[in-house]
VEXTOR-391275 format. One line per 4 residues: number of its first residue (from 1); their letters; for each residue y, x, z of N, C-alpha, C, CB. Coordinates in pm, whole numbers, plus 50000, padded with zeros to 5 digits. Glycine has a CB too. Layout:
VEXTOR-391275
NUM	A	Y,X,Z,Y,X,Z,Y,X,Z,Y,X,Z; ... .
//
This chain:
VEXTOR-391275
1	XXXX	49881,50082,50000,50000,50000,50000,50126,50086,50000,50000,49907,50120; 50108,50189,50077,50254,50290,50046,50275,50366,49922,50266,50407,50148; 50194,50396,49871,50175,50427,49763,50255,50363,49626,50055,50414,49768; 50215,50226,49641,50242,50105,49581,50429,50060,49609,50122,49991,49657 .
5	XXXX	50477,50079,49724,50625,50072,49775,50661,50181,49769,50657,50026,49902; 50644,50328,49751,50718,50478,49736,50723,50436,49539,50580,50671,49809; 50612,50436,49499,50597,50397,49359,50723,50307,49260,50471,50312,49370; 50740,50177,49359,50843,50073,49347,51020,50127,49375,50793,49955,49464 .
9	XXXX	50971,50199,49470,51136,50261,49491,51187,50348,49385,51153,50358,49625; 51076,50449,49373,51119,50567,49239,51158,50503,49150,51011,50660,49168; 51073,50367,49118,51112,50337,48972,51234,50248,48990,50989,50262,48880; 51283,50184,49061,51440,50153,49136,51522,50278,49100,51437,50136,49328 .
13	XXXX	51523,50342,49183,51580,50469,49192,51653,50502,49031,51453,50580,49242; 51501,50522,48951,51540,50572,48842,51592,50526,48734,51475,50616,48813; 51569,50379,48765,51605,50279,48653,51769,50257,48689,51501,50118,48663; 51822,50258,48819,51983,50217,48844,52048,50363,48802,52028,50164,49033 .
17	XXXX	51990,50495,48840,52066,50606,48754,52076,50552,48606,51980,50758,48754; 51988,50517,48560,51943,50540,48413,52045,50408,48342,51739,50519,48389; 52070,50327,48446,52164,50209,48391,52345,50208,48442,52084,50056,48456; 52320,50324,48515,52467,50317,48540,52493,50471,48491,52516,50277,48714 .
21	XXXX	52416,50526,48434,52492,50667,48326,52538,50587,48197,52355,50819,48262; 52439,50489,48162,52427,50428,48032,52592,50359,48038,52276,50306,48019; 52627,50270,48144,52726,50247,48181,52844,50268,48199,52712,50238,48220; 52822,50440,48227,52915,50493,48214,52987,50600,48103,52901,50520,48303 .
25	XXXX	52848,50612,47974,52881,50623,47857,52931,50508,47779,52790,50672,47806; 52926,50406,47759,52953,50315,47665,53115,50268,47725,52824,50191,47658; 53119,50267,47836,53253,50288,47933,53347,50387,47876,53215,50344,48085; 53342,50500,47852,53406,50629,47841,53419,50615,47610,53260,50796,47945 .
29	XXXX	53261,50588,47598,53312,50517,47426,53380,50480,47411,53273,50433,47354; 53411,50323,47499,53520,50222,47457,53634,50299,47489,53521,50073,47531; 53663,50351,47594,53831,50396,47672,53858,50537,47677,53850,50351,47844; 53767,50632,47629,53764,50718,47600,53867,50819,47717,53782,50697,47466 .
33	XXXX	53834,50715,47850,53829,50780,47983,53780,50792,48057,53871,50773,48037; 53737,50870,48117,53657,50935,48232,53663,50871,48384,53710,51081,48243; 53818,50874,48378,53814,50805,48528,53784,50652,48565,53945,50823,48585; 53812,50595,48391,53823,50434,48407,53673,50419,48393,53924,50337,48281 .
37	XXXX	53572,50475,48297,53422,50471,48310,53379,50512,48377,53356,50503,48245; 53429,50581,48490,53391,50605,48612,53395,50492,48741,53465,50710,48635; 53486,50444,48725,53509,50295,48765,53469,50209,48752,53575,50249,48748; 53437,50170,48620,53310,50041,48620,53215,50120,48623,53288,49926,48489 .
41	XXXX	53158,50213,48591,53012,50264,48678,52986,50214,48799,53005,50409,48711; 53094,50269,48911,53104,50250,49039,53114,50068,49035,53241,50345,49104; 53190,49985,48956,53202,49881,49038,53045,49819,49007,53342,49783,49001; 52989,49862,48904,52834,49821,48890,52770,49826,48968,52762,49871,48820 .
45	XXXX	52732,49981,49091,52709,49977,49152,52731,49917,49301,52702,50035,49115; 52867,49844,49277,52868,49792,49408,52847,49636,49442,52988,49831,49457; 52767,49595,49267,52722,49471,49278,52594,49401,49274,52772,49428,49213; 52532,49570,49300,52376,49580,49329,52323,49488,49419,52336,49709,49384 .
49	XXXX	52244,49372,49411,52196,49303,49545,52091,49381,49630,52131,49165,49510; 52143,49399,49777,52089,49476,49873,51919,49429,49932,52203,49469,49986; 51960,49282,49894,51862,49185,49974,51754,49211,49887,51903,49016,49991; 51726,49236,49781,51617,49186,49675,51491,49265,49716,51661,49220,49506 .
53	XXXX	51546,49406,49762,51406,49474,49791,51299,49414,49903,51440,49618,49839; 51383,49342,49989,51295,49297,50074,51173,49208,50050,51362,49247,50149; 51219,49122,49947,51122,49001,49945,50988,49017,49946,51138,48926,49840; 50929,48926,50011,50804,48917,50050,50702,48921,49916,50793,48790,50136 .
57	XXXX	50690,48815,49886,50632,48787,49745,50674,48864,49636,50657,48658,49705; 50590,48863,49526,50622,48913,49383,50702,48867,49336,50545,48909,49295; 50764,48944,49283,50893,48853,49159,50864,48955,49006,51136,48882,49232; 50895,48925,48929,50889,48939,48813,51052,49011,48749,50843,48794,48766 .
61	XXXX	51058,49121,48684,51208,49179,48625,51248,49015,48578,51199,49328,48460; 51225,48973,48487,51262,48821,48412,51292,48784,48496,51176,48724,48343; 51241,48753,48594,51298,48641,48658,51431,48707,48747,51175,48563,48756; 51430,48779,48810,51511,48851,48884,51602,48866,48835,51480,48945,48921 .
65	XXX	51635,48907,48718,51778,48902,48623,51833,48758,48604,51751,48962,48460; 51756,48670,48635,51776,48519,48593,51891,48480,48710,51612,48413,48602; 51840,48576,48835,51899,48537,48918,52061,48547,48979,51826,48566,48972 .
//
């Protein structure tokens, strides 16, 4: 079972780097600034829901974005 939740975190982990670099290139494309794609990077990250990891039950990516 830990295995299974260390497993779940990495791929958390790696998937919110991997979506807020992405974020912060297409950011810096459009405005072709650094500090302002640096900014919505950051505000992305600060609209991460904290609660989600907890849940008991399975949820599904699909559905979770739904939410």
């Amino acid at each position: 079972m830990a295995a299974t939740k260390k497993r779940s975190l990495v791929k958390t982990i790696t998937w919110r780097v991997i979506a807020t670099t992405d974020t912060f290139i297409l950011a810096w494309l459009f405005t072709s600034d650094e500090v302002i794609a640096a900014s919505i990077a950051g505000l992305e990250l600060s609209l991460i829901h904290i609660s989600e990891p907890t849940r008991q039950e399975a949820i599904s990516y699909a559905v979770f974005c739904l939410k």
